[in-house]
C-alpha positions in Angstrom: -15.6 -1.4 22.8 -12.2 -3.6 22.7 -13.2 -5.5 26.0 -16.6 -5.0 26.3 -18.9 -7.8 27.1 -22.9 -8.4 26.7 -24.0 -10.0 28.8 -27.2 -11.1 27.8 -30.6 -12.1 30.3 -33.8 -13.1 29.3 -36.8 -12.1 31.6 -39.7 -14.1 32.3 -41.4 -12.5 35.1 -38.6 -12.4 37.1 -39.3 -9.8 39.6 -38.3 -11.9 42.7 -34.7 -13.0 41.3 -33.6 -10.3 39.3 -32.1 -8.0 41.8 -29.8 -10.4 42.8 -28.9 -11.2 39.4 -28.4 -7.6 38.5 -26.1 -7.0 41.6 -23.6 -9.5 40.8 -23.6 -7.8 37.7 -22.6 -4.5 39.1 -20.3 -5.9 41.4 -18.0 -7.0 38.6 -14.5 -6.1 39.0 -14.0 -5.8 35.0 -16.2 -2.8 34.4 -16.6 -2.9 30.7 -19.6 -4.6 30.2 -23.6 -4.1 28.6 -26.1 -5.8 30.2 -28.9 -6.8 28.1 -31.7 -7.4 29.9 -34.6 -9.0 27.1 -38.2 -9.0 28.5 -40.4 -11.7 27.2 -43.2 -10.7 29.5 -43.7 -7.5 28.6 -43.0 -5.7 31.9 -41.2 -2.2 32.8 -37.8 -4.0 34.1 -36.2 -0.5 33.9 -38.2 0.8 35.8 -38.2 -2.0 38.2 -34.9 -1.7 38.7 -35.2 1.9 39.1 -37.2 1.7 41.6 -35.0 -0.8 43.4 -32.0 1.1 42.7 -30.2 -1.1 40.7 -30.5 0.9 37.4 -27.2 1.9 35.2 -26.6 3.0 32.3 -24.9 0.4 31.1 -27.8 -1.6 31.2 -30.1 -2.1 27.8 -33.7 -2.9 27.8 -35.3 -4.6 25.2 -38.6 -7.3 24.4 -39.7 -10.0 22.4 -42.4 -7.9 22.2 -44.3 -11.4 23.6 -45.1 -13.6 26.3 -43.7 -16.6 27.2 -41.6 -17.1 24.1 -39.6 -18.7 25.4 -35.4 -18.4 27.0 -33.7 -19.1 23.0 -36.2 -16.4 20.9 -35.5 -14.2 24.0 -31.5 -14.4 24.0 -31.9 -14.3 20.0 -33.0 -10.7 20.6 -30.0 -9.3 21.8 -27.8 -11.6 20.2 -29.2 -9.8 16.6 -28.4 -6.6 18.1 -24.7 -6.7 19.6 -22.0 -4.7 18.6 -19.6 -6.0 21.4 -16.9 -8.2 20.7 -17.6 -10.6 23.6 -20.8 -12.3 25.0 -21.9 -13.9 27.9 -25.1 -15.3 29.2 -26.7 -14.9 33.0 -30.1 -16.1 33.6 -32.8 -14.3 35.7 -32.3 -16.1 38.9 -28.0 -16.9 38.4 -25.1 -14.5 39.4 -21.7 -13.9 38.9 -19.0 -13.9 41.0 -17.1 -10.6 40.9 -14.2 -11.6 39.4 -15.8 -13.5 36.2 -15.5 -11.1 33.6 -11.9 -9.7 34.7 -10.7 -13.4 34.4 -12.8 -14.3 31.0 -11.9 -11.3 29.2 -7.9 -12.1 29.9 -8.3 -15.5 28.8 -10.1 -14.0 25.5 -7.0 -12.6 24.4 -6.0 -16.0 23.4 -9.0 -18.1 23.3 -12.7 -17.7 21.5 -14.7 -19.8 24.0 -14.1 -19.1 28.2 -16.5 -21.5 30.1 -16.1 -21.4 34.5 -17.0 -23.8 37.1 -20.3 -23.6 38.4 -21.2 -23.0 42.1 -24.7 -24.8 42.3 -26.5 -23.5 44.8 -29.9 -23.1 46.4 -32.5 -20.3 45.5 -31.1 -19.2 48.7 -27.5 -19.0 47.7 -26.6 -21.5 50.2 -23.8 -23.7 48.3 -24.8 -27.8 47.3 -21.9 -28.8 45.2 -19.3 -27.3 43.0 -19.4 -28.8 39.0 -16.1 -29.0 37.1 -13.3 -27.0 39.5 -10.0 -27.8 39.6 -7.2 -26.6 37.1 -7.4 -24.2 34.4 -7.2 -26.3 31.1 -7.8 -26.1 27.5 -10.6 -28.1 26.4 -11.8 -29.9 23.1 -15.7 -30.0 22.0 -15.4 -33.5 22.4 -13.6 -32.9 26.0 -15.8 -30.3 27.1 -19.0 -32.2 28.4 -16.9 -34.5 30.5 -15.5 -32.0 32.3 -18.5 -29.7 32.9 -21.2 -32.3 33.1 -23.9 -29.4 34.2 -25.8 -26.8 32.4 -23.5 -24.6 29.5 -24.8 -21.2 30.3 -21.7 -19.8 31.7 -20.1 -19.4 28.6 -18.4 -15.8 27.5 -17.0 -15.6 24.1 -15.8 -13.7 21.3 -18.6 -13.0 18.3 -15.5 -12.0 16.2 -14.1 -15.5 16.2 -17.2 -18.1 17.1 -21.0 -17.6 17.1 -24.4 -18.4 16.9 -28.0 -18.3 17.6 -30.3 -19.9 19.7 -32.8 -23.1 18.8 -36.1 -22.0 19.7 -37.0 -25.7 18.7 -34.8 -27.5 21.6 -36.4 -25.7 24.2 -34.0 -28.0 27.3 -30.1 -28.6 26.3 -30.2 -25.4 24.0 -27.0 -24.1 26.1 -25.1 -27.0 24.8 -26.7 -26.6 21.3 -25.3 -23.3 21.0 -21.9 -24.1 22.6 -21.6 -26.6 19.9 -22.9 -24.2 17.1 -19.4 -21.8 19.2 -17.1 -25.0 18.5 -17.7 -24.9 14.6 -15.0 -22.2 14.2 -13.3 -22.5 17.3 -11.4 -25.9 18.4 -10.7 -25.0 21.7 -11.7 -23.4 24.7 -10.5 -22.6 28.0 -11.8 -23.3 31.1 -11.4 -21.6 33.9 -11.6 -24.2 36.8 -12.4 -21.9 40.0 -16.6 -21.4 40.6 -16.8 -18.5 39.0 -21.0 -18.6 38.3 -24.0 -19.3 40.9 -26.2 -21.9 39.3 -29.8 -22.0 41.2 -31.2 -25.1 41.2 -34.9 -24.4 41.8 -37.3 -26.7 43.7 -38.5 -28.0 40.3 -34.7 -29.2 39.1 -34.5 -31.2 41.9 -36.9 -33.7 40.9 -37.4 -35.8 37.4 -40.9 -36.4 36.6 -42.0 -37.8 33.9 -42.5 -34.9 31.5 -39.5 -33.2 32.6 -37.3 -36.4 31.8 -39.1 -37.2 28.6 -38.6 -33.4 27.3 -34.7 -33.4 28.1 -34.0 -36.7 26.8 -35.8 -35.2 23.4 -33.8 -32.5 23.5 -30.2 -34.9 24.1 -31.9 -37.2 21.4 -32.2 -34.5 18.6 -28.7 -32.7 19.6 -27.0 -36.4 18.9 -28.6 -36.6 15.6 -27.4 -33.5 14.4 -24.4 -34.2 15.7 -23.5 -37.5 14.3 -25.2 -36.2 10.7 -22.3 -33.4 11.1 -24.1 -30.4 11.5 -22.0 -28.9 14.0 -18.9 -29.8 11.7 -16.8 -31.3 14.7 -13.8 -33.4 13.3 -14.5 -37.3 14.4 -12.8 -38.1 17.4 -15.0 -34.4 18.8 -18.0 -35.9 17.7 -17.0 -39.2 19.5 -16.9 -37.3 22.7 -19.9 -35.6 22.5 -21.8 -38.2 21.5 -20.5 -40.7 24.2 -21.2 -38.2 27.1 -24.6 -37.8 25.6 -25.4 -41.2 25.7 -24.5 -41.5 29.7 -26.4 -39.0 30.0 -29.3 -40.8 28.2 -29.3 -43.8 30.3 -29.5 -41.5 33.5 -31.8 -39.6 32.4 -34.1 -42.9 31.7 -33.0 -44.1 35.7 -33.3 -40.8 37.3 -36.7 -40.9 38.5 -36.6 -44.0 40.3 -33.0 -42.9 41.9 -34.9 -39.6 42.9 -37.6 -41.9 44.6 -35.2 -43.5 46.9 -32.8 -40.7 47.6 -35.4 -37.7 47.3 -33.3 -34.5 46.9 -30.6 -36.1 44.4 -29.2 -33.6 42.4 -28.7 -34.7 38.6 -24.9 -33.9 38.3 -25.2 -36.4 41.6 -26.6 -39.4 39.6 -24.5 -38.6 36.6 -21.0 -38.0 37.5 -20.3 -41.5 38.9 -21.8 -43.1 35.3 -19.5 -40.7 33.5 -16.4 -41.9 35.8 -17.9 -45.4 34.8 -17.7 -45.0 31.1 -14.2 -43.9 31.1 -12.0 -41.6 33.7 -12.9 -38.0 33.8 -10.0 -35.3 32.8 
């Protein structure tokens, strides 16, 4: 298992956008890979994918042996049970471009942390904007969030060198918790700044309402906390970065709802990246 990756996706009846997600997965042009697919609905996804004829046997099957758990305890599942060296995360309704393990797994040699641009897309697949592309660069923790200013699920890395689990308790942001529970052992990462991961943006991320804002600025709230008490062990000038993109996001977060009311449609990253660019010039 030298270059073998897990890549780990939890299932919450996801019938309708798994296929998809399971192609890209077989279309990979770095072979070596497990892909763990957690069911925290209880349903026969090995079969399902049988049936469709997507099965492999590469492909592991396991539960939470619950429903609606939630996407943290589900991930935590596999994550307990790995004996890979690298890891990488895929939601249900996400896919991979072909090429994204091949490329991570080369810049693993070097690195403990590989993150990729993001393609965000429709539920269709039809493109809406790319998120952090340009040059491949290394990045610091505190670096990190003003570069990829979007969701931190893309990340592959290697469990010999970083790791971590899941917070069950931050049910929105917990892809940035756990990259920053990754950063407590590793300094650096590298990015990889071609679109290397379909982001879906579902009919429901389009919008802000009032629960849905009030639950992710919890979740930013309670990550900055930790943070600034130093429980992800940054060094000072990390936790500076961290926290500042944090509290941009904040204050969009808080105007995001009445931006979405006059220009219905407007992606987050959309209201965002211009406050980031605001607050001090991107890398």
């Amino acid at each position: 298992m030298g270059k073998t990756v897990a890549i780990i996706t939890p299932a919450y009846k996801a019938q309708e956008t798994l296929p998809e997600t399971v192609r890209s997965v077989l279309e990979q042009t770095h072979a070596d890979w497990q892909h763990w697919i957690v069911a925290d609905d209880g349903f026969d996804y090995a079969g399902f994918l049988d049936q469709q004829g997507l099965g492999d046997r590469r492909q592991v099957f396991a539960t939470t042996g619950r429903t609606g758990s939630g996407a943290s305890a589900t991930r935590n599942v596999a994550l307990e049970q790995l004996a890979t060296p690298y890891a990488a995360i895929l939601d249900a309704d996400d896919r991979l471009k072909p090429q994204k393990l091949e490329r991570a797994v080369v810049a693993l040699d070097e690195y403990g942390i590989v993150t990729t641009a993001l393609d965000v897309v429709t539920t269709g697949f039809s493109h809406l904007r790319f998120v952090a592309d340009g040059p491949d660069r290394v990045l610091t923790a505190g670096e990190h969030k003003w570069v990829n200013l979007s969701m931190d699920s893309m990340v592959v890395w290697d469990r010999r060198r970083a790791d971590g689990r899941y917070d069950p308790t931050i049910r929105n942001m917990n892809d940035l918790e756990f990259l920053l529970q990754l950063f407590r052992t590793v300094p650096q990462s590298f990015h990889l700044g071609t679109p290397l991961h379909d982001y879906v943006k579902r009919n429901g991320s389009l919008s802000n309402g009032a629960e849905t804002a009030a639950a992710m600025i919890h979740a930013k709230t309670a990550i900055l906390d930790r943070l600034e008490a130093g429980y992800y062990g940054l060094d000072a000038e990390d936790v500076a970065g961290v926290a500042g993109f944090l509290r941009v996001s904040l204050a969009a977060e808080a105007a995001y709802g009445d931006a979405v009311s006059a220009a219905p449609g407007l992606l987050f990253e959309d209201h965002l990246e211009p406050r980031l660019r605001a607050s001090k010039p991107l890398p």
